[in-house]
DRENMIVEX-378732 format. One record per atom (N, C-alpha, C): residue in one letter; atom name; z, x, y. Coordinates in steps of 0.1 Angstrom, whole numbers, always signed. Example, Ala and Ser with C-alpha at 12.3 -4.5 7.8 and 13.67 -1.06 7.14 Angstrom:
<nodes>
+-----+------+-------+-------+-------+
: res : atom :    c3 :    c1 :    c2 :
+-----+------+-------+-------+-------+
:   A :    N :   +78 :  +132 :   -57 :
:   A :   CA :   +78 :  +123 :   -45 :
:   A :    C :   +78 :  +132 :   -33 :
:   S :    N :   +71 :  +128 :   -22 :
:   S :   CA :   +71 :  +137 :   -11 :
:   S :    C :   +79 :  +129 :    +0 :
+-----+------+-------+-------+-------+
</nodes>
This chain:
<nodes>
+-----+------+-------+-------+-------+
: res : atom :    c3 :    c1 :    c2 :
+-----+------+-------+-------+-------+
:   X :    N :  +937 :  +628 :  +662 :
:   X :   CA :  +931 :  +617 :  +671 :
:   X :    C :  +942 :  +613 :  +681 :
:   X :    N :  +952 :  +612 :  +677 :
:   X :   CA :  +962 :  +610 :  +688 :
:   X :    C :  +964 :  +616 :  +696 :
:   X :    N :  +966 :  +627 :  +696 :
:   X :   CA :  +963 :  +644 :  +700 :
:   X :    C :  +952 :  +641 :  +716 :
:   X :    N :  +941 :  +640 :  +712 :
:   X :   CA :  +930 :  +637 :  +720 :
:   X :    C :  +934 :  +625 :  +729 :
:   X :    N :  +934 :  +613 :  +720 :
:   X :   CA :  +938 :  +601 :  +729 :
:   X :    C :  +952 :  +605 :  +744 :
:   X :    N :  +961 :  +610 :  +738 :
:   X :   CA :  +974 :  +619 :  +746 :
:   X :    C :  +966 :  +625 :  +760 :
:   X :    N :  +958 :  +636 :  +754 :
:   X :   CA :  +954 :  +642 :  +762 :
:   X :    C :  +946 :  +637 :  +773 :
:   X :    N :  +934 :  +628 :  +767 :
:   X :   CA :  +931 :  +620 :  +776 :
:   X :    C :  +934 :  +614 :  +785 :
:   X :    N :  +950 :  +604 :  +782 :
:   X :   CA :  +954 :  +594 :  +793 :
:   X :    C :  +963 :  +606 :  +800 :
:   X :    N :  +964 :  +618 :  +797 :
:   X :   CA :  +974 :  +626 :  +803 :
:   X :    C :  +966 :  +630 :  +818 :
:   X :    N :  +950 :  +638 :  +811 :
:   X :   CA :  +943 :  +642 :  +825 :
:   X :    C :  +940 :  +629 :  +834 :
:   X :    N :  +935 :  +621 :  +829 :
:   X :   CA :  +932 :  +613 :  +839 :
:   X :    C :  +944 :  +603 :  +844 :
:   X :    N :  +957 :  +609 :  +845 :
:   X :   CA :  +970 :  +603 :  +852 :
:   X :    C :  +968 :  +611 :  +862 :
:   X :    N :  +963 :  +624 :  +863 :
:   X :   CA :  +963 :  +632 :  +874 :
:   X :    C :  +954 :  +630 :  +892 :
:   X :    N :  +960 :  +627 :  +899 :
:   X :   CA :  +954 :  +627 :  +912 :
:   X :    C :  +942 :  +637 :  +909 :
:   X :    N :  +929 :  +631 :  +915 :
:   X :   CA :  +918 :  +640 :  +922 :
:   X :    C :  +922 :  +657 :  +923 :
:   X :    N :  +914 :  +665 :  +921 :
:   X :   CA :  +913 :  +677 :  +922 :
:   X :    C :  +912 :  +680 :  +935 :
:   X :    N :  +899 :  +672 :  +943 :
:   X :   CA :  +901 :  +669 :  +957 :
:   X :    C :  +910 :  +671 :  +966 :
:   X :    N :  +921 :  +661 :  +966 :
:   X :   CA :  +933 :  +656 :  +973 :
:   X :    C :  +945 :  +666 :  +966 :
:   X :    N :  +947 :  +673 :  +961 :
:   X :   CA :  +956 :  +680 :  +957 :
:   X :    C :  +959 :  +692 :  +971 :
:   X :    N :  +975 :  +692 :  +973 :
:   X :   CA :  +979 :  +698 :  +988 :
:   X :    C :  +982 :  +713 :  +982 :
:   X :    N :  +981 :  +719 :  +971 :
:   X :   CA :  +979 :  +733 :  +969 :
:   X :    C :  +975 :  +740 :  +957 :
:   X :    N :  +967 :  +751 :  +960 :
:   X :   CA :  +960 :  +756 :  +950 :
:   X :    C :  +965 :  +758 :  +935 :
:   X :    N :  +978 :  +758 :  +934 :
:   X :   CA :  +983 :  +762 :  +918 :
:   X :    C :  +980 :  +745 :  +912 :
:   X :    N :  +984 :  +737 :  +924 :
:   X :   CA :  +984 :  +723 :  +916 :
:   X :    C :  +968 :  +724 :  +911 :
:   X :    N :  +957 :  +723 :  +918 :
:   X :   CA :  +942 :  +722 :  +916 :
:   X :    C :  +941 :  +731 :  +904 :
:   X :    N :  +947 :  +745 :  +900 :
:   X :   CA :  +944 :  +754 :  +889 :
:   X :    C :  +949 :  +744 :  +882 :
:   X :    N :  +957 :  +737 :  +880 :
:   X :   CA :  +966 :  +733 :  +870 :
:   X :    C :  +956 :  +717 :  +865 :
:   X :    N :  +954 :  +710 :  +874 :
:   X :   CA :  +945 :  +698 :  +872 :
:   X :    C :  +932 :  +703 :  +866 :
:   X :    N :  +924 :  +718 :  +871 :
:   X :   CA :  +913 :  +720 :  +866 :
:   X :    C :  +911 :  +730 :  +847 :
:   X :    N :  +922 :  +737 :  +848 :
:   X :   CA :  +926 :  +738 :  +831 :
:   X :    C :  +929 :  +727 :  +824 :
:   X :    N :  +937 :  +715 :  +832 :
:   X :   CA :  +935 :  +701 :  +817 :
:   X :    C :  +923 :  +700 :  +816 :
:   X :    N :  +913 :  +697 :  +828 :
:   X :   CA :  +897 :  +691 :  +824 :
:   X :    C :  +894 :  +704 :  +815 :
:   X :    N :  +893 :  +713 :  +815 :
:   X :   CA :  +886 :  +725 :  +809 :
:   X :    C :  +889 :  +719 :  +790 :
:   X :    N :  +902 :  +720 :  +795 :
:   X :   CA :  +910 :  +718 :  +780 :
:   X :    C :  +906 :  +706 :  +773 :
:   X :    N :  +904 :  +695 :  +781 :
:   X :   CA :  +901 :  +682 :  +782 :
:   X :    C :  +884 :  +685 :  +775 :
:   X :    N :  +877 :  +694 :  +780 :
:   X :   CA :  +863 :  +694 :  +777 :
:   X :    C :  +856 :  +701 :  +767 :
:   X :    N :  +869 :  +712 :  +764 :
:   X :   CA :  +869 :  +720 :  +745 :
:   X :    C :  +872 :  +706 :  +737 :
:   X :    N :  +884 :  +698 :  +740 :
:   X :   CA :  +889 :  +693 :  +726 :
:   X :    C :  +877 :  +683 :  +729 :
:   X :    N :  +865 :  +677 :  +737 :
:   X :   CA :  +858 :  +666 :  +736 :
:   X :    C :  +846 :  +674 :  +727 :
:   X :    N :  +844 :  +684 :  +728 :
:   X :   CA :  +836 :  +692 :  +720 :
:   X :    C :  +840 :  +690 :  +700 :
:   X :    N :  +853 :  +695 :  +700 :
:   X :   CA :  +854 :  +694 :  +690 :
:   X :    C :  +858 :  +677 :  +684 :
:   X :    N :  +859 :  +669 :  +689 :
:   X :   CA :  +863 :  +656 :  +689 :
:   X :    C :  +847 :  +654 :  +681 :
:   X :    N :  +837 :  +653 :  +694 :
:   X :   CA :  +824 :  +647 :  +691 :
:   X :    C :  +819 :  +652 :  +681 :
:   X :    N :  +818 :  +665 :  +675 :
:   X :   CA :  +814 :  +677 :  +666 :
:   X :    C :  +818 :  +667 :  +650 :
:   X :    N :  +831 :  +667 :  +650 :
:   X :   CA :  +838 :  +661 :  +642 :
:   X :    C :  +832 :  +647 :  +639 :
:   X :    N :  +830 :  +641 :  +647 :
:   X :   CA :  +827 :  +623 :  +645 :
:   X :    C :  +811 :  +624 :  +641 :
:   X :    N :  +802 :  +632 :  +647 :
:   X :   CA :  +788 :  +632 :  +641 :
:   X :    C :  +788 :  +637 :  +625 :
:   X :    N :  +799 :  +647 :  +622 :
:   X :   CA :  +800 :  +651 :  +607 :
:   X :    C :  +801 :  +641 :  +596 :
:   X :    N :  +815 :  +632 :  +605 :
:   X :   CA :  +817 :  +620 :  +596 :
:   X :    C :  +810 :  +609 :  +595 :
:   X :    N :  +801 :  +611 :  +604 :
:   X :   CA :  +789 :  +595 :  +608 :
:   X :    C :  +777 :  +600 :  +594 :
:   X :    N :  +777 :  +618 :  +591 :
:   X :   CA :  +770 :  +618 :  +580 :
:   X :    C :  +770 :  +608 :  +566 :
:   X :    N :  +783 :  +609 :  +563 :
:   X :   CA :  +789 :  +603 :  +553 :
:   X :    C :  +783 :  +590 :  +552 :
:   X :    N :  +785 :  +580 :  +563 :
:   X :   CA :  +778 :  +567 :  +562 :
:   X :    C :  +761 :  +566 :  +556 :
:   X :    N :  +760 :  +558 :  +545 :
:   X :   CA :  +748 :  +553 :  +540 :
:   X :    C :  +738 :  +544 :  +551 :
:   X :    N :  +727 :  +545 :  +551 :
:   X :   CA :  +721 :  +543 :  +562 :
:   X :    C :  +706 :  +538 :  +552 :
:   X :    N :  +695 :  +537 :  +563 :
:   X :   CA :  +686 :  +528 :  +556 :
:   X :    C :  +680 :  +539 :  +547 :
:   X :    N :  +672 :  +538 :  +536 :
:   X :   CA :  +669 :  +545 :  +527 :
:   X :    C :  +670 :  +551 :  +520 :
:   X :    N :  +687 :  +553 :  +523 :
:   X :   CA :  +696 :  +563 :  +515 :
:   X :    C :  +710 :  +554 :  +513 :
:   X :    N :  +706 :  +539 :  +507 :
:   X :   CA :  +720 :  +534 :  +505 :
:   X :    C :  +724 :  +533 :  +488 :
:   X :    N :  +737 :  +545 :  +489 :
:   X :   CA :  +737 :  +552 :  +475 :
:   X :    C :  +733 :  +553 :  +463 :
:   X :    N :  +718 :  +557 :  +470 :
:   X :   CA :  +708 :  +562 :  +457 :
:   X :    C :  +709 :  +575 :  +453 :
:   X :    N :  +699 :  +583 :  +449 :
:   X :   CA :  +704 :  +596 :  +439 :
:   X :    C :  +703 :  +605 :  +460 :
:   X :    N :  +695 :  +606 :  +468 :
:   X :   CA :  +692 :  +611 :  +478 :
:   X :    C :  +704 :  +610 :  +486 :
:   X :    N :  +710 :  +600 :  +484 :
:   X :   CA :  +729 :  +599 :  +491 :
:   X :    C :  +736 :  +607 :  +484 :
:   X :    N :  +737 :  +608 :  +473 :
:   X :   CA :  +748 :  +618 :  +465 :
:   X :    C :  +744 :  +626 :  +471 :
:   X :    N :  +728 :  +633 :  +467 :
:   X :   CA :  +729 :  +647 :  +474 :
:   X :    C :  +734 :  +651 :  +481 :
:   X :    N :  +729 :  +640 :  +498 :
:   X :   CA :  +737 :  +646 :  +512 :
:   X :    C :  +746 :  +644 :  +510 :
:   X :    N :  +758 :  +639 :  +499 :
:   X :   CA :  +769 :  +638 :  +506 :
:   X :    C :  +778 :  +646 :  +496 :
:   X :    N :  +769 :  +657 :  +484 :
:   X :   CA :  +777 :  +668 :  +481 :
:   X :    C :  +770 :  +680 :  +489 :
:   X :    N :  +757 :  +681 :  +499 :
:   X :   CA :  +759 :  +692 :  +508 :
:   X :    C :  +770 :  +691 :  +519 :
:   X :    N :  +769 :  +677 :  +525 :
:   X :   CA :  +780 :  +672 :  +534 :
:   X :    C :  +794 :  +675 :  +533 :
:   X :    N :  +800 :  +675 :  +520 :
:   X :   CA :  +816 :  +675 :  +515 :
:   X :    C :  +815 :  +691 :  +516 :
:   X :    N :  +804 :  +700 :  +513 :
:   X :   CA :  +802 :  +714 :  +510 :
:   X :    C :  +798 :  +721 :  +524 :
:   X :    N :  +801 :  +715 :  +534 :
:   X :   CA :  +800 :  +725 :  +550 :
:   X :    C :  +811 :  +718 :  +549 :
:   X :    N :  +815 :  +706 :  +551 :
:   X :   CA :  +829 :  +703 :  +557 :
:   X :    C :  +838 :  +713 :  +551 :
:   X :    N :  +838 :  +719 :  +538 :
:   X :   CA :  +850 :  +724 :  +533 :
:   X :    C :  +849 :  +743 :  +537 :
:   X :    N :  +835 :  +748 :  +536 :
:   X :   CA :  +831 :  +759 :  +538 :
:   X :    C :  +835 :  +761 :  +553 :
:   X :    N :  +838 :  +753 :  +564 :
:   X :   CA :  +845 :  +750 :  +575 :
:   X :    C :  +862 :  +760 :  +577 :
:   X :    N :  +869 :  +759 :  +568 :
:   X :   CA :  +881 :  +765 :  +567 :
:   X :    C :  +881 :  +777 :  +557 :
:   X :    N :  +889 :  +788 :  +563 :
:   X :   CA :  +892 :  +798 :  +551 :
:   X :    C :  +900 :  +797 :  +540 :
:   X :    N :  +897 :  +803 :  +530 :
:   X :   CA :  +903 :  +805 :  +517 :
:   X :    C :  +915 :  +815 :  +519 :
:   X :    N :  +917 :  +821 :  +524 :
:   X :   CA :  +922 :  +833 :  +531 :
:   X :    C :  +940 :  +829 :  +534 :
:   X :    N :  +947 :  +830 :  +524 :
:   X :   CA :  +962 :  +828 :  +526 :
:   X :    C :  +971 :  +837 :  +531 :
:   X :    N :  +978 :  +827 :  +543 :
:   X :   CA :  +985 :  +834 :  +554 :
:   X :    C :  +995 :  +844 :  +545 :
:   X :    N :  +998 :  +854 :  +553 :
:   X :   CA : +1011 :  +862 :  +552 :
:   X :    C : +1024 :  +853 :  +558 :
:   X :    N : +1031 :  +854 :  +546 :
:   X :   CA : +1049 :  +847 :  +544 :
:   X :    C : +1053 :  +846 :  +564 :
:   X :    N : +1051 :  +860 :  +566 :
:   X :   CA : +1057 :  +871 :  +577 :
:   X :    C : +1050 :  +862 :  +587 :
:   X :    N : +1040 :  +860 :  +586 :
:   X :   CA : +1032 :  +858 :  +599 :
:   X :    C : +1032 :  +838 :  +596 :
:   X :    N : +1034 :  +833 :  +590 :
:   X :   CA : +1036 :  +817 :  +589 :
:   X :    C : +1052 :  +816 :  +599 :
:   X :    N : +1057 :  +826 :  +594 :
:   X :   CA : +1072 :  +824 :  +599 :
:   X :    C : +1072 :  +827 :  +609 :
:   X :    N : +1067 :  +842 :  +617 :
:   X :   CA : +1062 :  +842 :  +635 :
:   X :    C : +1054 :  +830 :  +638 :
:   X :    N : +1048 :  +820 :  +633 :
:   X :   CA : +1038 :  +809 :  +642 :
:   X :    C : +1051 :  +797 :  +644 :
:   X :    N : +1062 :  +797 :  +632 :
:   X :   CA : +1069 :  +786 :  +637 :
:   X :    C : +1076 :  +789 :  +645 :
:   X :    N : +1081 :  +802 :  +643 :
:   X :   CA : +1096 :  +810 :  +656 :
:   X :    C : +1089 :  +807 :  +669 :
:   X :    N : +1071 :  +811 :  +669 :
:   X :   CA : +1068 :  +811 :  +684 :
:   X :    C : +1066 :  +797 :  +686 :
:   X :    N : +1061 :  +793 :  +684 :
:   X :   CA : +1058 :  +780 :  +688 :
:   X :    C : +1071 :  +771 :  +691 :
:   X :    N : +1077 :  +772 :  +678 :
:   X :   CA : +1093 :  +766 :  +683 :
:   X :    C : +1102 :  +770 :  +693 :
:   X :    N : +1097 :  +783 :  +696 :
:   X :   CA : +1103 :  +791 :  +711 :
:   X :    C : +1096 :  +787 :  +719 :
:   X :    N : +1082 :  +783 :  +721 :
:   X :   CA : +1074 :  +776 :  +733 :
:   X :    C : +1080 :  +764 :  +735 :
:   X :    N : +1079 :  +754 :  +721 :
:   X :   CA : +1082 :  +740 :  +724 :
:   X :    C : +1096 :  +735 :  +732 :
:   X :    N : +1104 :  +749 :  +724 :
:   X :   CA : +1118 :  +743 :  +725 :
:   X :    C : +1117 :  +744 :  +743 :
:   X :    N : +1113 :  +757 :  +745 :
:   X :   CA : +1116 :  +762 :  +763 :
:   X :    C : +1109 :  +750 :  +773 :
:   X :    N : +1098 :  +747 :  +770 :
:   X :   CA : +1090 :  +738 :  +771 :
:   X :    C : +1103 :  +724 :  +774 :
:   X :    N : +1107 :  +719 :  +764 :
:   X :   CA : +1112 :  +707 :  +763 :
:   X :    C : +1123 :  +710 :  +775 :
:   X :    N : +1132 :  +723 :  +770 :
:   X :   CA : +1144 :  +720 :  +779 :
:   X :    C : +1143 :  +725 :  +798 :
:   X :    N : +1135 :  +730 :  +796 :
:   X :   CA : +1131 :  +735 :  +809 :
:   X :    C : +1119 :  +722 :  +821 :
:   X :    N : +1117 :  +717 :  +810 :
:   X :   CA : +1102 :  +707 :  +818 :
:   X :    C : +1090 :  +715 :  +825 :
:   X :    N : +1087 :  +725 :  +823 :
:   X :   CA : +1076 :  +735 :  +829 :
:   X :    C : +1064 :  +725 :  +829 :
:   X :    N : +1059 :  +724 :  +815 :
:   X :   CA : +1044 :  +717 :  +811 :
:   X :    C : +1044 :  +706 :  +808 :
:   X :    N : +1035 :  +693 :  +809 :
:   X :   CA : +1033 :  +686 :  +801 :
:   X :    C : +1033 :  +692 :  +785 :
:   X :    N : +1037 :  +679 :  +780 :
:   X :   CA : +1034 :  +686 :  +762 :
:   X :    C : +1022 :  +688 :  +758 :
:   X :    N : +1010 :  +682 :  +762 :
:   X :   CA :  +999 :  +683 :  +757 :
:   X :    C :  +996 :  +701 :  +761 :
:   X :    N :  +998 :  +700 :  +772 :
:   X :   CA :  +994 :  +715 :  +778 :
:   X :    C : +1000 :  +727 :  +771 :
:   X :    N : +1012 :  +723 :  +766 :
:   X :   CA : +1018 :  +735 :  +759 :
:   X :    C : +1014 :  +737 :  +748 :
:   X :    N : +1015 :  +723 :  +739 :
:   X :   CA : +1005 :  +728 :  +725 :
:   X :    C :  +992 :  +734 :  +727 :
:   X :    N :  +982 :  +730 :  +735 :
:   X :   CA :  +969 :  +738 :  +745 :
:   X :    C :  +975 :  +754 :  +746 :
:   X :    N :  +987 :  +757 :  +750 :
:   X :   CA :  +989 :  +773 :  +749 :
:   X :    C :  +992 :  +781 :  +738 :
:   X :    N :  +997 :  +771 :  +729 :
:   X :   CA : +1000 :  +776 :  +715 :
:   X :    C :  +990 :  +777 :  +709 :
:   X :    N :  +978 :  +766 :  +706 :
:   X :   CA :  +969 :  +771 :  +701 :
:   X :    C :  +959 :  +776 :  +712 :
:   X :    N :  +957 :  +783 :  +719 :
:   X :   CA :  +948 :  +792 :  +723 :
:   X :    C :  +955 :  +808 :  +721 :
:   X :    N :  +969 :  +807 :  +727 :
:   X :   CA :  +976 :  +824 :  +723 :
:   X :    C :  +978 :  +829 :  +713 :
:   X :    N :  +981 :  +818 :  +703 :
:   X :   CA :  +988 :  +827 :  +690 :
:   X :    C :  +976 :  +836 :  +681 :
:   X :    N :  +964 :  +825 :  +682 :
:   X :   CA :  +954 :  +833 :  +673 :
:   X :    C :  +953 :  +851 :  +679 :
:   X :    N :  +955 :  +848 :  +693 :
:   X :   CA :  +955 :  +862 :  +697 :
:   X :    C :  +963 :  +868 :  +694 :
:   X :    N :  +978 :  +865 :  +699 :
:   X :   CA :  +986 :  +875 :  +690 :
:   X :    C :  +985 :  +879 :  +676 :
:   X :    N :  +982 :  +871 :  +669 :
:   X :   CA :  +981 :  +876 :  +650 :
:   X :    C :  +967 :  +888 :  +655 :
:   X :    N :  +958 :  +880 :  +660 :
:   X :   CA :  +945 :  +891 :  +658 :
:   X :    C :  +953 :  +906 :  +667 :
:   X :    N :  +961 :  +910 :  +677 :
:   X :   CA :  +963 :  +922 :  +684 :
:   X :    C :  +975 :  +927 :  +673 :
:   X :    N :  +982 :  +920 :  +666 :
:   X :   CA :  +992 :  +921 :  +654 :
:   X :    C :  +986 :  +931 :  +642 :
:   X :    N :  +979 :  +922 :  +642 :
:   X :   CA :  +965 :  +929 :  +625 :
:   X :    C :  +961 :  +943 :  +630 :
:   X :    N :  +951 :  +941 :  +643 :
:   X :   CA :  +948 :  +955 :  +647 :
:   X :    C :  +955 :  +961 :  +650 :
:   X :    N :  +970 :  +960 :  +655 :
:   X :   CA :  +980 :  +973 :  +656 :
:   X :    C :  +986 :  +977 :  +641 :
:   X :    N :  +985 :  +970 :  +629 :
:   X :   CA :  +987 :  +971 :  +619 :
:   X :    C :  +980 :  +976 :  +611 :
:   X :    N :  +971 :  +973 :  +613 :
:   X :   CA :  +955 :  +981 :  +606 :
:   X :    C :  +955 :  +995 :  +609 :
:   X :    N :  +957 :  +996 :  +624 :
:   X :   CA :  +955 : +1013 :  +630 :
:   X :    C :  +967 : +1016 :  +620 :
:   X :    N :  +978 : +1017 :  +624 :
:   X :   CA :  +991 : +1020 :  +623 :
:   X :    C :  +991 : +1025 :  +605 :
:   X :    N :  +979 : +1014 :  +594 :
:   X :   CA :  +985 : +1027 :  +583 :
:   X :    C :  +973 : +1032 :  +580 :
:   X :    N :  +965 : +1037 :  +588 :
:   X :   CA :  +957 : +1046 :  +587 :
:   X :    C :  +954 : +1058 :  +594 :
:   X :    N :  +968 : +1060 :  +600 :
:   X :   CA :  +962 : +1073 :  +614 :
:   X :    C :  +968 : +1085 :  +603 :
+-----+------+-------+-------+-------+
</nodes>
């Protein structure tokens, strides 16, 4: 939640898209809104799941609320994999990331929000082009 909140007062600190005097700046203001308009996706997504939970009229915790709220606890959890990372590959997400963040910090390239935004959009790719080069690799 803070995450979001961050992001929010971040994009809209930004001058107009409009008035911006060159194109890299406008790429640059129009990937926060982009980015700005995934995480509002998953923000909203999230708060309607939790609004399930609340007891409401006709279902204030009678036997018909248990139910919805063991199918409810049972997509929320069905949500995430069971599927435990590799040692190897937990240890590349902190090297990379702590190689983004760190360059990030000392250099001033990005806002921070923007760089976490890179980390999680690239890394899943790299593990998935990692797996398939590893997958081919012991079967040829």
């Amino acid at each position: 939640m803070l995450f979001a909140i961050d992001n929010i007062y971040r994009v809209y600190q930004n001058e107009q898209i409009e008035n911006t005097a060159d194109i890299t700046h406008g790429l640059y203001i129009g990937l926060q809104f982009f980015l700005l308009g995934v995480s509002s996706i998953y923000i909203i997504q999230n708060f309607i799941m939790l609004i399930g939970f609340l007891p409401s009229q006709g279902r204030f915790f009678n036997a018909q609320y248990f139910q919805d709220f063991r199918e409810l606890q049972s997509s929320h959890l069905d949500r995430y994999s069971d599927k435990q990372v590799n040692i190897l590959q937990a240890f590349f997400c902190v090297l990379f990331a702590g190689t983004i963040f760190g360059l990030n910090y000392h250099y001033q390239v990005l806002p921070r929000h923007l760089a976490i935004w890179i980390v999680f959009v690239t890394f899943p790719f790299i593990m998935a082009f990692y797996e398939a080069a590893t997958y081919r690799g012991n079967y040829r």
